[in-house]
C-alpha positions in Angstrom: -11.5 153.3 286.0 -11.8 153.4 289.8 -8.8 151.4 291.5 -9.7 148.3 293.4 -9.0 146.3 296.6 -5.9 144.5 296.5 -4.8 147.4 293.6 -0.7 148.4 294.3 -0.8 151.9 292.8 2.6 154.5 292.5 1.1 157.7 293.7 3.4 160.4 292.6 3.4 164.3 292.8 0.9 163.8 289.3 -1.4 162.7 291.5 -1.4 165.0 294.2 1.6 167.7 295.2 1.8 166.4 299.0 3.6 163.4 297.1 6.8 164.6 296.4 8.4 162.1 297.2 6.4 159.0 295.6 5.2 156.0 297.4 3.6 153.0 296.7 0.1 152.4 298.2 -1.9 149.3 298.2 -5.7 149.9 297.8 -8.6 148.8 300.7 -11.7 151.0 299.5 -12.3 153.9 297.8 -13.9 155.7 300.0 -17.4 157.0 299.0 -16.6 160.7 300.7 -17.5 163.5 298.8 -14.8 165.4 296.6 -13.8 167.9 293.6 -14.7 165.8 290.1 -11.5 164.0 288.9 -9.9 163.6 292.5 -10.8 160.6 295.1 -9.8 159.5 298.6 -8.4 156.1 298.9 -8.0 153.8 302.1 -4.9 151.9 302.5 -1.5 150.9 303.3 1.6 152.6 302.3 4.4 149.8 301.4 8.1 149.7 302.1 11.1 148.8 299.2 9.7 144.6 300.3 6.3 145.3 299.7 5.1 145.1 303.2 2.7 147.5 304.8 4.1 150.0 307.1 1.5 152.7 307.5 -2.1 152.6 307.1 -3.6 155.9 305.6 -6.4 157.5 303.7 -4.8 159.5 300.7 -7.0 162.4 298.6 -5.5 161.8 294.7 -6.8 162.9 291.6 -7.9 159.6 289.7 -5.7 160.4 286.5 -2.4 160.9 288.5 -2.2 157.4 289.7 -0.7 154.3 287.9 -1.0 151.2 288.4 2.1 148.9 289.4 -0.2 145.9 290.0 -3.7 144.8 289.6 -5.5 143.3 292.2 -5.8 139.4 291.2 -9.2 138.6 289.8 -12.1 137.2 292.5 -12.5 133.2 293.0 -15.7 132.3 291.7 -18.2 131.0 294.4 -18.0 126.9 294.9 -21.5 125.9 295.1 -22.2 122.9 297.1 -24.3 120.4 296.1 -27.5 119.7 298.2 -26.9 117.4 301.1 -29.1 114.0 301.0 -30.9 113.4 304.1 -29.3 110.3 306.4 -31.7 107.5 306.8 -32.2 107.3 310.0 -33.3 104.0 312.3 -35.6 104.2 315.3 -34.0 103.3 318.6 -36.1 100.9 320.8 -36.0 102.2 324.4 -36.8 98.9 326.4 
């Protein structure tokens, strides 16, 4: 499965070697760019110990490396608004 917006992901040196040291990445997009079968390029922000973004980046993993620390929270449905009733409106008499 492909991560998703709002996805907090630990990308380790499984996922690709330049990740020695591990970091913890919150997802944008996966970017539709094209690559090796298995691997993907990932836009977003690389977060500190507090969980606040420090540096924005585009990352090339391979899809099985990553693992997941948080899933993005699921979309609001849609409020639908109910049709507006038209407003009766008077005549003004100029005169």
């Amino acid at each position: 499965m492909l991560p998703r917006s709002g996805d907090v992901l630990h990308v380790t040196r499984a996922a690709s070697v330049q990740f020695l040291r591990p970091i913890t990445f919150r997802v944008i997009r996966v970017l539709d760019w094209p690559t090796y079968d298995g691997w993907l390029w990932i836009e977003g922000y690389e977060l500190n110990a507090s969980g606040d973004a420090v540096n924005r980046r585009s990352i090339f993993v391979q899809r099985l490396g990553l693992e997941q620390l948080q899933a993005a929270p699921q979309p609001r449905p849609h409020a639908v608004r109910a049709p507006r009733r038209p407003v009766a409106r008077t005549p003004i008499r100029v005169g």
